[in-house]
mmCIF file of the N, C-alpha and C atoms, coordinates in Angstrom:
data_MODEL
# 
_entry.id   MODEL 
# 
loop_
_atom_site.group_PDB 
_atom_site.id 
_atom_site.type_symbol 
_atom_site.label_atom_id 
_atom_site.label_alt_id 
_atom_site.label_comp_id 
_atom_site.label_asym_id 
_atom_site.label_entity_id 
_atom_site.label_seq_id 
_atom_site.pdbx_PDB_ins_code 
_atom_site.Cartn_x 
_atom_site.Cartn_y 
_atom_site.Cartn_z 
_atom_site.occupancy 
_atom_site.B_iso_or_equiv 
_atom_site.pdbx_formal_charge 
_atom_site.auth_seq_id 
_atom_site.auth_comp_id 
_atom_site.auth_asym_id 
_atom_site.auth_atom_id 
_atom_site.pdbx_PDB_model_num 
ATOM 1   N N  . UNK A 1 1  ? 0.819   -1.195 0.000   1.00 0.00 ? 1  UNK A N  1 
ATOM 2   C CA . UNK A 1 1  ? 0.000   0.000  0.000   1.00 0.00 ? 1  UNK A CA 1 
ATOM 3   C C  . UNK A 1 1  ? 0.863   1.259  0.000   1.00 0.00 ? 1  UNK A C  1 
ATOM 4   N N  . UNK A 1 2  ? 2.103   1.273  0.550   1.00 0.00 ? 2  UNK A N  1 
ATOM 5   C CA . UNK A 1 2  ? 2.918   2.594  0.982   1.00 0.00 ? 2  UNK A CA 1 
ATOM 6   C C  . UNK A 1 2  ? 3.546   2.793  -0.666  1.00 0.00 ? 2  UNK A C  1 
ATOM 7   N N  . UNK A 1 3  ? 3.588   1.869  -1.469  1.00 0.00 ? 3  UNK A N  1 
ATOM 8   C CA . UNK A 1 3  ? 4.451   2.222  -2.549  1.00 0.00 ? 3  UNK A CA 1 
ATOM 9   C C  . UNK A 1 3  ? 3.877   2.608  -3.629  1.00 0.00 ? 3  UNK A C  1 
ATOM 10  N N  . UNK A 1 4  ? 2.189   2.604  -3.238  1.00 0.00 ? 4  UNK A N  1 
ATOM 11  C CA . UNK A 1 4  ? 0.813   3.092  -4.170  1.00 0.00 ? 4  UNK A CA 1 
ATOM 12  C C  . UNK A 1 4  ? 0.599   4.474  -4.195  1.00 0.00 ? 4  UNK A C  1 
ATOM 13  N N  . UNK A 1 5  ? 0.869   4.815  -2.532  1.00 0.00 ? 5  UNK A N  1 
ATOM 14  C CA . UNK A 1 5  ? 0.950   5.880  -2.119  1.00 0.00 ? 5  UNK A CA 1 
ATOM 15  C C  . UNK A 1 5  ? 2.430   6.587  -2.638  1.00 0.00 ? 5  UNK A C  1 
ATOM 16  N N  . UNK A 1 6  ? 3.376   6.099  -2.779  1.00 0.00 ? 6  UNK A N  1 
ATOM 17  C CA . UNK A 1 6  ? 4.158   7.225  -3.065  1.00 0.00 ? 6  UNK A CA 1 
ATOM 18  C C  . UNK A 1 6  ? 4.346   6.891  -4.666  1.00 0.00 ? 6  UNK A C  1 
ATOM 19  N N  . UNK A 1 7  ? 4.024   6.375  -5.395  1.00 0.00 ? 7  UNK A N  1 
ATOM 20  C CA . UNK A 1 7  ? 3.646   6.192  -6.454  1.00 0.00 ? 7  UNK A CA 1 
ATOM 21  C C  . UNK A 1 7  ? 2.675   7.433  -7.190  1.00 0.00 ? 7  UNK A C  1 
ATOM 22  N N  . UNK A 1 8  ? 1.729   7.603  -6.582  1.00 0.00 ? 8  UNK A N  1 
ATOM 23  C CA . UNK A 1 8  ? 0.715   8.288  -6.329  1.00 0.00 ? 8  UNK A CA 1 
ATOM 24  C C  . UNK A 1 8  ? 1.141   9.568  -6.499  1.00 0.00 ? 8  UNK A C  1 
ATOM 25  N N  . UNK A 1 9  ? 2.051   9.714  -5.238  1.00 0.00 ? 9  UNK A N  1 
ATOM 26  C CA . UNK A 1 9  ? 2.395   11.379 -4.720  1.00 0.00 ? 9  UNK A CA 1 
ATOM 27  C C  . UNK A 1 9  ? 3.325   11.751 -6.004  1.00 0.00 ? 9  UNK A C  1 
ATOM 28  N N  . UNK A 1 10 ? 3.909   10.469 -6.409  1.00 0.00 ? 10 UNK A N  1 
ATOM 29  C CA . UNK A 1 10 ? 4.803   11.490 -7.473  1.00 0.00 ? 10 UNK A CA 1 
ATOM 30  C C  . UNK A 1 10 ? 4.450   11.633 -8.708  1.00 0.00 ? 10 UNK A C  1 
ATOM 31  N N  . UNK A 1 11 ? 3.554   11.040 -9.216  1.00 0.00 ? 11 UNK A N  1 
ATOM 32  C CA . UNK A 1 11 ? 2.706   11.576 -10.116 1.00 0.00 ? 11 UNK A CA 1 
ATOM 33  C C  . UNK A 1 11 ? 1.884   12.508 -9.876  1.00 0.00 ? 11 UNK A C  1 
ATOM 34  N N  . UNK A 1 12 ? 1.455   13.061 -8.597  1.00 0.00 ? 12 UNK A N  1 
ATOM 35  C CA . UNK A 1 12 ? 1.041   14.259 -8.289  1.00 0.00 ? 12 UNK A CA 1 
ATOM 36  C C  . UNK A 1 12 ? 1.663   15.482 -8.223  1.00 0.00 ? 12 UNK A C  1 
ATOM 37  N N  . UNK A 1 13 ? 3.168   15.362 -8.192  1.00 0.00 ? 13 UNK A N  1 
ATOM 38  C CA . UNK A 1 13 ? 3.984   16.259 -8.195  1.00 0.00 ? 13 UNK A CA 1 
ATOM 39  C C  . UNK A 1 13 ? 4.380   16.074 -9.419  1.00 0.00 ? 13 UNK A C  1 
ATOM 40  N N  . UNK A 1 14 ? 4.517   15.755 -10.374 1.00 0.00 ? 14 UNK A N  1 
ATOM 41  C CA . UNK A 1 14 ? 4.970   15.658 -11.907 1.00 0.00 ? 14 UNK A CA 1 
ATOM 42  C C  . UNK A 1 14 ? 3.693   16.528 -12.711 1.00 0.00 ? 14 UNK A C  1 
ATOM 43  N N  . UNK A 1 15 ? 2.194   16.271 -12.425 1.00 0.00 ? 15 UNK A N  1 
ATOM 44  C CA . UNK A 1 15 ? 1.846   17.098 -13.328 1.00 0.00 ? 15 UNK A CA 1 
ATOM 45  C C  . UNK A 1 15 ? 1.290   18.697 -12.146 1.00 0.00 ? 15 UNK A C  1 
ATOM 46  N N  . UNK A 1 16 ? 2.042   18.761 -11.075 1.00 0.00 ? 16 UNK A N  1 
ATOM 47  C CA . UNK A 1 16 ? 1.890   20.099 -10.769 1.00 0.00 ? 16 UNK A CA 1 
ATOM 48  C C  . UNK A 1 16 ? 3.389   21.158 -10.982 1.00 0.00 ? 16 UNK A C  1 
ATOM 49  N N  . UNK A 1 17 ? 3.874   20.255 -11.005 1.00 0.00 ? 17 UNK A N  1 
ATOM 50  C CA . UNK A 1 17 ? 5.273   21.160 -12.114 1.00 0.00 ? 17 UNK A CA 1 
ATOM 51  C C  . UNK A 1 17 ? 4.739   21.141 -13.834 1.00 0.00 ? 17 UNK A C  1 
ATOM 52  N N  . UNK A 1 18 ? 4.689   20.486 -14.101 1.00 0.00 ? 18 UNK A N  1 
ATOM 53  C CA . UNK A 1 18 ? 4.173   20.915 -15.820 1.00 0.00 ? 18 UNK A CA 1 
ATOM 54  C C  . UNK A 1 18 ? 3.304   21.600 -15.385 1.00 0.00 ? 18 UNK A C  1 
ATOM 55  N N  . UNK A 1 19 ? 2.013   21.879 -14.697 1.00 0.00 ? 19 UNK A N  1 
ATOM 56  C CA . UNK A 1 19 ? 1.132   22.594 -14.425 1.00 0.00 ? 19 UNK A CA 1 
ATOM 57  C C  . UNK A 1 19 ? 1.525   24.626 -13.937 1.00 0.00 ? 19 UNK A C  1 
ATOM 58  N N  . UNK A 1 20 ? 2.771   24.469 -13.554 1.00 0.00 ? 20 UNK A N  1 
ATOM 59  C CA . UNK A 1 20 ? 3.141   26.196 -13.148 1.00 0.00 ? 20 UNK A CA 1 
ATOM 60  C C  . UNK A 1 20 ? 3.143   26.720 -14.420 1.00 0.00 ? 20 UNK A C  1 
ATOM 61  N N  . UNK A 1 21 ? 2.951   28.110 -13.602 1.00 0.00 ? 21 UNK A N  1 
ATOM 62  C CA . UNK A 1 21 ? 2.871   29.447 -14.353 1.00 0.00 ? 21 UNK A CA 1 
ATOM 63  C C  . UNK A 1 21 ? 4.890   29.657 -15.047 1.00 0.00 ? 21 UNK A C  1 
ATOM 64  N N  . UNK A 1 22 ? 4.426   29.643 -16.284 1.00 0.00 ? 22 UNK A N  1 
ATOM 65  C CA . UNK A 1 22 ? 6.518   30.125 -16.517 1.00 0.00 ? 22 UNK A CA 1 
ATOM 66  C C  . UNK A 1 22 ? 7.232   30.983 -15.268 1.00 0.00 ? 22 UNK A C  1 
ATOM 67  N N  . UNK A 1 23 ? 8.199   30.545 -15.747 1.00 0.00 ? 23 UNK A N  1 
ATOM 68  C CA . UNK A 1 23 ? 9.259   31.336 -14.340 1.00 0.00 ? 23 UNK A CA 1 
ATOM 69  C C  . UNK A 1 23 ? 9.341   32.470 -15.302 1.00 0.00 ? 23 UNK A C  1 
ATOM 70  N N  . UNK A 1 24 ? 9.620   33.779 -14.495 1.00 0.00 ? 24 UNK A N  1 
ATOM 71  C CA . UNK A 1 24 ? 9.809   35.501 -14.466 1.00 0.00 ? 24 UNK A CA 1 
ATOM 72  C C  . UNK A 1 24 ? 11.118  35.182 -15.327 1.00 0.00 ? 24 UNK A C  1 
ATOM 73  N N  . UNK A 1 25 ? 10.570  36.350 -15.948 1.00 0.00 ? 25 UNK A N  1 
ATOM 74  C CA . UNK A 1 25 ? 12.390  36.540 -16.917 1.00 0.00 ? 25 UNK A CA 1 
ATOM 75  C C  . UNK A 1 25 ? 13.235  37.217 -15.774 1.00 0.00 ? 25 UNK A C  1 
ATOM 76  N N  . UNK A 1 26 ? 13.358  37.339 -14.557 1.00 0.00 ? 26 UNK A N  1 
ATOM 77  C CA . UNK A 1 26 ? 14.521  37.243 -13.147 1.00 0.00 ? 26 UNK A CA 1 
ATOM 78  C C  . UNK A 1 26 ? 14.706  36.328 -12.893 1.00 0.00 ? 26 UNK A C  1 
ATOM 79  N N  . UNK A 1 27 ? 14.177  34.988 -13.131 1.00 0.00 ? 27 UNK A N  1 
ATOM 80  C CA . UNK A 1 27 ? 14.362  33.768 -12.907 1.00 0.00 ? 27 UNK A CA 1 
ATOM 81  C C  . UNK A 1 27 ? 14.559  33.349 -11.447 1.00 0.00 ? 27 UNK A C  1 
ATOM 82  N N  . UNK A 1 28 ? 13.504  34.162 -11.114 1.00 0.00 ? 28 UNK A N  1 
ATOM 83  C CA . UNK A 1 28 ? 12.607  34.298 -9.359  1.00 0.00 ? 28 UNK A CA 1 
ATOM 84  C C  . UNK A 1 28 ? 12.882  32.242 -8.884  1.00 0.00 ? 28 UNK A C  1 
ATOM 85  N N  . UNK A 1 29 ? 13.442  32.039 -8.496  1.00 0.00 ? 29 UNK A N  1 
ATOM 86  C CA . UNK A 1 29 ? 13.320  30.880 -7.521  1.00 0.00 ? 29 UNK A CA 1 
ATOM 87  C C  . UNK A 1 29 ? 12.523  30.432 -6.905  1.00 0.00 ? 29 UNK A C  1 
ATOM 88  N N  . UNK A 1 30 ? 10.659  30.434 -7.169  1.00 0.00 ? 30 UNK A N  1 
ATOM 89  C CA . UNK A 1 30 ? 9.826   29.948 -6.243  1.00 0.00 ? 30 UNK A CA 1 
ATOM 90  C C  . UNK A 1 30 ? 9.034   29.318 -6.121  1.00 0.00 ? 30 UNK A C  1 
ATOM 91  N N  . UNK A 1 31 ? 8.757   28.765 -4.737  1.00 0.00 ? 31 UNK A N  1 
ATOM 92  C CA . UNK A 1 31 ? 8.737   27.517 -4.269  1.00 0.00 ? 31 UNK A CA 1 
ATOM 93  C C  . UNK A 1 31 ? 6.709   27.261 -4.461  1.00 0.00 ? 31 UNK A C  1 
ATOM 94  N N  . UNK A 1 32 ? 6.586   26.371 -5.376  1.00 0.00 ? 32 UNK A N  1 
ATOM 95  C CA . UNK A 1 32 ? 5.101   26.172 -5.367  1.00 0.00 ? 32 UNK A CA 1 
ATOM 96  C C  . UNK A 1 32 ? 4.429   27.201 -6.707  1.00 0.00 ? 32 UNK A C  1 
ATOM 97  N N  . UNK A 1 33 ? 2.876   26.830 -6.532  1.00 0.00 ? 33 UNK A N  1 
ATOM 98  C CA . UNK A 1 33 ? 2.598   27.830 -7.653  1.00 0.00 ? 33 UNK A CA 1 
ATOM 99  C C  . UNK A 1 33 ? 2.666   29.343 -7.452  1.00 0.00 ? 33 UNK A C  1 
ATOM 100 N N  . UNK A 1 34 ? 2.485   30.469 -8.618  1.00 0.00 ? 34 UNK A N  1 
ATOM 101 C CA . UNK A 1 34 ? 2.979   31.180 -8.554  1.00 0.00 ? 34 UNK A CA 1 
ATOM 102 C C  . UNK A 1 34 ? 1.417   32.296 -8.657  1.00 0.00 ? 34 UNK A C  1 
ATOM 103 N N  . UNK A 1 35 ? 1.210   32.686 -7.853  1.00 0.00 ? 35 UNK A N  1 
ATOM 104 C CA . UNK A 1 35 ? -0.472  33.590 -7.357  1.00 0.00 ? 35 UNK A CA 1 
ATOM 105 C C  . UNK A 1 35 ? -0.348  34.225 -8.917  1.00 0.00 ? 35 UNK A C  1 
ATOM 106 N N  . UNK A 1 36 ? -1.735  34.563 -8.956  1.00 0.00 ? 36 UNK A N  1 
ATOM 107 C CA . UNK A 1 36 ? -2.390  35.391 -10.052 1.00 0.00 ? 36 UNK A CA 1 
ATOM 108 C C  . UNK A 1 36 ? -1.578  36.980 -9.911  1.00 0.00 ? 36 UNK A C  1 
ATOM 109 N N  . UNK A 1 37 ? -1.421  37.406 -8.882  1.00 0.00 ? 37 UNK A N  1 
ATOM 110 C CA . UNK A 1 37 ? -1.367  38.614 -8.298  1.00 0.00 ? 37 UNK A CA 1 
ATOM 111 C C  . UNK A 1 37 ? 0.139   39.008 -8.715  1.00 0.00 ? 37 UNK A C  1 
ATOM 112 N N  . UNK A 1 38 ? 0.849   37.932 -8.900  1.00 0.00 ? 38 UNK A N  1 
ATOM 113 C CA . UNK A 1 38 ? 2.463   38.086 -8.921  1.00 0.00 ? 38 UNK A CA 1 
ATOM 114 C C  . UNK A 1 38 ? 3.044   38.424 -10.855 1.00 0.00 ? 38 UNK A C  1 
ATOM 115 N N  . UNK A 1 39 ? 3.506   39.734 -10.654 1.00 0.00 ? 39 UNK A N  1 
ATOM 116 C CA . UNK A 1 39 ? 3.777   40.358 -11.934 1.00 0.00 ? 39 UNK A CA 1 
ATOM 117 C C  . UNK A 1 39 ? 5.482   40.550 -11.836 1.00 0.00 ? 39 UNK A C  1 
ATOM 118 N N  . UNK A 1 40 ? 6.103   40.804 -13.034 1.00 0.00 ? 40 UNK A N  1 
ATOM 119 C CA . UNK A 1 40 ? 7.434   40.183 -12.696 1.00 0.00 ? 40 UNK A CA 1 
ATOM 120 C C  . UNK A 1 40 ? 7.717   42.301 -13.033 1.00 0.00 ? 40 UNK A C  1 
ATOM 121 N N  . UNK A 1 41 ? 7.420   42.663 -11.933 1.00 0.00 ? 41 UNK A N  1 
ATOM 122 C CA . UNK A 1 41 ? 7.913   43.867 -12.706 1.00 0.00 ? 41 UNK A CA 1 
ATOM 123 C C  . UNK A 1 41 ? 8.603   45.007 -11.560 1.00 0.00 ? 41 UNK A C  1 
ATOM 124 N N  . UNK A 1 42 ? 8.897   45.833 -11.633 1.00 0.00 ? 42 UNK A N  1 
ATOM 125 C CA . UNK A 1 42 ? 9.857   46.909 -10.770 1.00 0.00 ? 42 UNK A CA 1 
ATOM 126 C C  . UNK A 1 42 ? 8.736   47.420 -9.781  1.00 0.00 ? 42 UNK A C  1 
ATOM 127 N N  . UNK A 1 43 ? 9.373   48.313 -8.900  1.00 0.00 ? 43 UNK A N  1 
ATOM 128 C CA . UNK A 1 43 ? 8.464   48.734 -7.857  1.00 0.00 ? 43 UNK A CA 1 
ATOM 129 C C  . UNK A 1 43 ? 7.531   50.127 -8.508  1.00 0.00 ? 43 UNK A C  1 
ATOM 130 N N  . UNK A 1 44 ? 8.409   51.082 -9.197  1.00 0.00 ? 44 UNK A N  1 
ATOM 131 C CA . UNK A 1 44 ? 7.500   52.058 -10.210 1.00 0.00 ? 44 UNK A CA 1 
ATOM 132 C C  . UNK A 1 44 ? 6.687   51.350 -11.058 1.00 0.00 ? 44 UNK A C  1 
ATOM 133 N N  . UNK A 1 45 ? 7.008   50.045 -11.589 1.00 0.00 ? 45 UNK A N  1 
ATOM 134 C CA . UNK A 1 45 ? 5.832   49.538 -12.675 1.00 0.00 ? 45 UNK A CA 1 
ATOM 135 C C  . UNK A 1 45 ? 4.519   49.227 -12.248 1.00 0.00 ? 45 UNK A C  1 
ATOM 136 N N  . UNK A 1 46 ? 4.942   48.746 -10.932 1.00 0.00 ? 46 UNK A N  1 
ATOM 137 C CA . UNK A 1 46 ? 4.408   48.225 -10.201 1.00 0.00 ? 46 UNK A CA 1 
ATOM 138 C C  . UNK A 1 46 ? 2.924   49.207 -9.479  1.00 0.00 ? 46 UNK A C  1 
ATOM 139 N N  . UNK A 1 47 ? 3.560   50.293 -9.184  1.00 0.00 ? 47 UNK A N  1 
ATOM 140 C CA . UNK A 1 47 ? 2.376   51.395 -8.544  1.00 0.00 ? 47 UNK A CA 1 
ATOM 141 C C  . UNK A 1 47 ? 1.723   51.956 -9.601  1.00 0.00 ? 47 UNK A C  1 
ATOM 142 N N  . UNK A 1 48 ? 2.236   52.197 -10.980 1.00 0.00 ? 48 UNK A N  1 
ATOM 143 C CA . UNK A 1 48 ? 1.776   52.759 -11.819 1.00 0.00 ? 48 UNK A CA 1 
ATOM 144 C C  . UNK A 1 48 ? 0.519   51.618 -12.600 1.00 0.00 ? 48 UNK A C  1 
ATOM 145 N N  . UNK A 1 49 ? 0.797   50.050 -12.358 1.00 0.00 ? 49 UNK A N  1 
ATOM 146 C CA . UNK A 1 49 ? -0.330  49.161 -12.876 1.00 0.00 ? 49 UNK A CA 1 
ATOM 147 C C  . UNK A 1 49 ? -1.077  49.304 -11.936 1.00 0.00 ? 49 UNK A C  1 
ATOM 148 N N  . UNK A 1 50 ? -1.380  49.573 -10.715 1.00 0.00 ? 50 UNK A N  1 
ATOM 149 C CA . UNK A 1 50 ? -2.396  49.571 -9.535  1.00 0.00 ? 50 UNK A CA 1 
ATOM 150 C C  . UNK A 1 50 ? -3.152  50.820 -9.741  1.00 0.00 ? 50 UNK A C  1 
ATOM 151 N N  . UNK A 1 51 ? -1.800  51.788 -10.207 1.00 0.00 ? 51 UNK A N  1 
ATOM 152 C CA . UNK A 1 51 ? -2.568  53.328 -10.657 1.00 0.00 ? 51 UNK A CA 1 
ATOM 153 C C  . UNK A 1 51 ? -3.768  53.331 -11.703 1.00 0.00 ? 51 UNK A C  1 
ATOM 154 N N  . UNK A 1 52 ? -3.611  52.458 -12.587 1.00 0.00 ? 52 UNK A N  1 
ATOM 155 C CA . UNK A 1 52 ? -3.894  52.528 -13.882 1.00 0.00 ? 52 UNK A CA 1 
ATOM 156 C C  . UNK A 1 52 ? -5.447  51.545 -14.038 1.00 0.00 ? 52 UNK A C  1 
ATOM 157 N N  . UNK A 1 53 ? -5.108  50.533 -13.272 1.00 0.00 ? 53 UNK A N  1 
ATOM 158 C CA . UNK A 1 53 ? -6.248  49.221 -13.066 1.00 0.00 ? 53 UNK A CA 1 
ATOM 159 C C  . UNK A 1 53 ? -6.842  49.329 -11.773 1.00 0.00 ? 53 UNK A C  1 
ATOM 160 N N  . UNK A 1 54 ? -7.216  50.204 -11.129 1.00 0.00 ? 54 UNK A N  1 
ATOM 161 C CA . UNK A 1 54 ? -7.809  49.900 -10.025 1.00 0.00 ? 54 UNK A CA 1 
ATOM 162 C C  . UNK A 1 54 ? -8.902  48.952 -9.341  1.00 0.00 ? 54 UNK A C  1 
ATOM 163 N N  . UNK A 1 55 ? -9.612  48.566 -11.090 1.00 0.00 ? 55 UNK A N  1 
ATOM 164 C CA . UNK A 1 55 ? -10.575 47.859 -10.725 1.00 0.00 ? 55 UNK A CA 1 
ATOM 165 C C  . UNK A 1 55 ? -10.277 46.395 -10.938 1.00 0.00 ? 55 UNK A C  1 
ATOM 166 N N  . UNK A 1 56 ? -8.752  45.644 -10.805 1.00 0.00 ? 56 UNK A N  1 
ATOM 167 C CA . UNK A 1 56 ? -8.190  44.841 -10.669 1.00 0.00 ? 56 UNK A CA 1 
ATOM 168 C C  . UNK A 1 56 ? -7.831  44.273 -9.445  1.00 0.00 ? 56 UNK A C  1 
ATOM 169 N N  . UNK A 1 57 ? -7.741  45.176 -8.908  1.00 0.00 ? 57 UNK A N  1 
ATOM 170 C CA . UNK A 1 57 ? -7.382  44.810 -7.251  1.00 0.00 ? 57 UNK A CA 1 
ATOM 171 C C  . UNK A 1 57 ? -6.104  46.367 -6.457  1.00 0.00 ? 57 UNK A C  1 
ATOM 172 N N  . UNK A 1 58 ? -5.859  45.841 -5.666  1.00 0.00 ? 58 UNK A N  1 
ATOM 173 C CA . UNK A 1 58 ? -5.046  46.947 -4.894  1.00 0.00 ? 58 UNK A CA 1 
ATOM 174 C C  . UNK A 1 58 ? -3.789  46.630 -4.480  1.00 0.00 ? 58 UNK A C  1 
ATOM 175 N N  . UNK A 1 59 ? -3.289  45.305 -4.891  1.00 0.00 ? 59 UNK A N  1 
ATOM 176 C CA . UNK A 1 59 ? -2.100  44.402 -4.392  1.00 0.00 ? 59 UNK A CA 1 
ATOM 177 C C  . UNK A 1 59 ? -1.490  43.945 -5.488  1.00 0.00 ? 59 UNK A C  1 
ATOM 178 N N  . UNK A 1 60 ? -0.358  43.946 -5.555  1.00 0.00 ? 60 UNK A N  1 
ATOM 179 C CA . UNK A 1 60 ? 0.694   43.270 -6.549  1.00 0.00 ? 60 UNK A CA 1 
ATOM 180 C C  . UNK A 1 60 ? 1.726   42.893 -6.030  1.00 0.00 ? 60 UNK A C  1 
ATOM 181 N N  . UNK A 1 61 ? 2.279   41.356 -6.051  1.00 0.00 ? 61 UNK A N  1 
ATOM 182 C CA . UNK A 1 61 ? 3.196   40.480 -5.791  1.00 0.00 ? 61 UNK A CA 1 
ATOM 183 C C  . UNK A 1 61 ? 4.164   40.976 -6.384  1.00 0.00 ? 61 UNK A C  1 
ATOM 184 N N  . UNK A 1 62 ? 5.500   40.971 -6.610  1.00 0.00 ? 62 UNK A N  1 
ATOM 185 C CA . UNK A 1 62 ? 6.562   40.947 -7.198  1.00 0.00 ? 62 UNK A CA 1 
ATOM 186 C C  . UNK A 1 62 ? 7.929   40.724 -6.969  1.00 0.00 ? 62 UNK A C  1 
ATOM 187 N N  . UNK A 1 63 ? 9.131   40.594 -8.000  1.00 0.00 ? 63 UNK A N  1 
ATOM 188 C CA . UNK A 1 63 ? 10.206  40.111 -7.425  1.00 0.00 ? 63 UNK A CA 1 
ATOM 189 C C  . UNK A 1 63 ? 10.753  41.083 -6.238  1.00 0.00 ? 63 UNK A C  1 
ATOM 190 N N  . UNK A 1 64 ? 11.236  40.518 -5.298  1.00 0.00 ? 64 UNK A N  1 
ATOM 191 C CA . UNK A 1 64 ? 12.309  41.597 -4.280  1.00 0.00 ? 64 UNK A CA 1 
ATOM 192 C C  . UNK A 1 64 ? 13.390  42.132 -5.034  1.00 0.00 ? 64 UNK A C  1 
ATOM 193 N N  . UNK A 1 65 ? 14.061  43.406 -4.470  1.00 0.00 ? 65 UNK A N  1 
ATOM 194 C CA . UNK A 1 65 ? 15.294  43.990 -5.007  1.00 0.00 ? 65 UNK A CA 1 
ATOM 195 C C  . UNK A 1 65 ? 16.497  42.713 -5.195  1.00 0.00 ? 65 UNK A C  1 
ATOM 196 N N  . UNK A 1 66 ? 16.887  41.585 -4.183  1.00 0.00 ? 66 UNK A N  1 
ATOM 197 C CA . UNK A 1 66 ? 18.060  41.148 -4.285  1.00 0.00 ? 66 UNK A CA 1 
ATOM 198 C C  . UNK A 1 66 ? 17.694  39.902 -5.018  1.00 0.00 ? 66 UNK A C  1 
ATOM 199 N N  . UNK A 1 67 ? 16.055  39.875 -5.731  1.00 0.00 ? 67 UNK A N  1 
ATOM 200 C CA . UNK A 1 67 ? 15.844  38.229 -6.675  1.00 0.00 ? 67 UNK A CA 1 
ATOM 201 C C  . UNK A 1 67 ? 15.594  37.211 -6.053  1.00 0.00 ? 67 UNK A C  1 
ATOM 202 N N  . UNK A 1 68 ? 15.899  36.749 -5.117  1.00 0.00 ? 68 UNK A N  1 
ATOM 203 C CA . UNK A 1 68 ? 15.180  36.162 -4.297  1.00 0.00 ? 68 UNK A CA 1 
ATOM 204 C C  . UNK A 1 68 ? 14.279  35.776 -3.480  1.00 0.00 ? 68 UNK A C  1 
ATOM 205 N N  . UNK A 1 69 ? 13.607  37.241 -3.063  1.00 0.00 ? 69 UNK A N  1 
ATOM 206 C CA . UNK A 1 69 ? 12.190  36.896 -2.466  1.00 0.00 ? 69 UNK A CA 1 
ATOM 207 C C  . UNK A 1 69 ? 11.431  37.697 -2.756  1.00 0.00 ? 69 UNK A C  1 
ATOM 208 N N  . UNK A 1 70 ? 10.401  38.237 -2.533  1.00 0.00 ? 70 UNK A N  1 
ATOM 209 C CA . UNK A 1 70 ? 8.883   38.836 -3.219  1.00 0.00 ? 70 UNK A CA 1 
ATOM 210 C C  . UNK A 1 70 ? 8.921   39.866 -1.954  1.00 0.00 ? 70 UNK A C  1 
ATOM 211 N N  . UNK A 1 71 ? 7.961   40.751 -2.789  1.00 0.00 ? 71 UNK A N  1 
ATOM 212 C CA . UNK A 1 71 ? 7.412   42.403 -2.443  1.00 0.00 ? 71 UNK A CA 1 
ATOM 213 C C  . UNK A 1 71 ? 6.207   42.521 -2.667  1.00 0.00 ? 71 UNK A C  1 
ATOM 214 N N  . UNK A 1 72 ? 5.683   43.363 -2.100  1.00 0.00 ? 72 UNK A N  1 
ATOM 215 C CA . UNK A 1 72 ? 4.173   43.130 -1.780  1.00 0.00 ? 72 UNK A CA 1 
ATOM 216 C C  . UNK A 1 72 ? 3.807   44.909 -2.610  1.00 0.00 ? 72 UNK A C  1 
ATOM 217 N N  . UNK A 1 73 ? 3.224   45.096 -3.427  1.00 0.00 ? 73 UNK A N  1 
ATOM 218 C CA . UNK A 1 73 ? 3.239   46.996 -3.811  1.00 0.00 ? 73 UNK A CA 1 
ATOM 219 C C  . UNK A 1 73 ? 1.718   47.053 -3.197  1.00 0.00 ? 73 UNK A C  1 
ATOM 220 N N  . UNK A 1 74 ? 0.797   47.903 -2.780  1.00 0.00 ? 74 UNK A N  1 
ATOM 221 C CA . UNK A 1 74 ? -0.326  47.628 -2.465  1.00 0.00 ? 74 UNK A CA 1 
ATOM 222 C C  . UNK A 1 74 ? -0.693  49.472 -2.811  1.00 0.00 ? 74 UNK A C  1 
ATOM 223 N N  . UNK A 1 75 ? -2.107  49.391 -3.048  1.00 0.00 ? 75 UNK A N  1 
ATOM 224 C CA . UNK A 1 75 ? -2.324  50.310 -3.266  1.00 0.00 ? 75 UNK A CA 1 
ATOM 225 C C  . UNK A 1 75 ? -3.718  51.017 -2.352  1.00 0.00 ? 75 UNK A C  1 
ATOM 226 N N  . UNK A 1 76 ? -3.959  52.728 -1.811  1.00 0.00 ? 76 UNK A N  1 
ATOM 227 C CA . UNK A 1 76 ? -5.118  52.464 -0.808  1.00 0.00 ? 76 UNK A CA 1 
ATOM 228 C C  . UNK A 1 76 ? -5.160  54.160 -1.737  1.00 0.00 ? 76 UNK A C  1 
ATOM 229 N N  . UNK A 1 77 ? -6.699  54.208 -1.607  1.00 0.00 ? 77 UNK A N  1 
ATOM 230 C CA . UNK A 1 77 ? -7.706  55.417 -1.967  1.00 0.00 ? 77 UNK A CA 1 
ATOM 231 C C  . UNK A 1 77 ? -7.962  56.345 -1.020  1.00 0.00 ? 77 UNK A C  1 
ATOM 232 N N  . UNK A 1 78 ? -7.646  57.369 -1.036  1.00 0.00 ? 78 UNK A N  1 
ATOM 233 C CA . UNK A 1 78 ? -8.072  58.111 0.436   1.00 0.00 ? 78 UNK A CA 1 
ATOM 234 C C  . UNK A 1 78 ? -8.732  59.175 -0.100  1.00 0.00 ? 78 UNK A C  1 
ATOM 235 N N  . UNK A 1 79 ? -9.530  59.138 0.710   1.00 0.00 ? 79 UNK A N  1 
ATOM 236 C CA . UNK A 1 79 ? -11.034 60.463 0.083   1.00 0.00 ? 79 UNK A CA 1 
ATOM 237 C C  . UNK A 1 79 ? -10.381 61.935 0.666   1.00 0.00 ? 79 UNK A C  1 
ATOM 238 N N  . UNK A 1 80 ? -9.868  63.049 -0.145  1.00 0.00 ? 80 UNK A N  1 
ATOM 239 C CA . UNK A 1 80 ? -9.176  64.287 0.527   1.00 0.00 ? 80 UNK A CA 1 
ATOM 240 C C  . UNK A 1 80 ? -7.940  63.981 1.269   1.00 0.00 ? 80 UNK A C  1 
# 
């Protein structure tokens, strides 16, 4: 039974790697799938797509300065 099971698991992990989103042309290192939210772009690109799409959402994922880990750009409306 244990070798059904890991039989199993790794065919579960084979089509959730063919299954990711392409890796970032930074060639971001990360672990699992990769959120809807996550855009491979600079921190100005970044405020200016939140500027621009508001009715997309208010949050954008993206690479960190040193390539290795993620940044959060978020965006908030203030009345006056």
């Amino acid at each position: 039974m244990l070798k059904e099971v890991v039989e199993k698991e790794k065919m579960r992990r084979q089509e959730r790697v063919s299954s990711r989103a392409p890796s970032s042309p930074l060639s971001l290192p990360l672990v699992g799938e990769i959120p809807a939210c996550f855009r491979p772009v600079s921190r100005t690109e970044a405020e200016v797509l939140l500027e621009r799409h508001p009715d997309c959402g208010n949050m954008l994922l993206r690479p960190g300065r040193d390539g290795s880990s993620l940044a959060v750009t978020t965006r908030q409306d203030l009345n006056g």
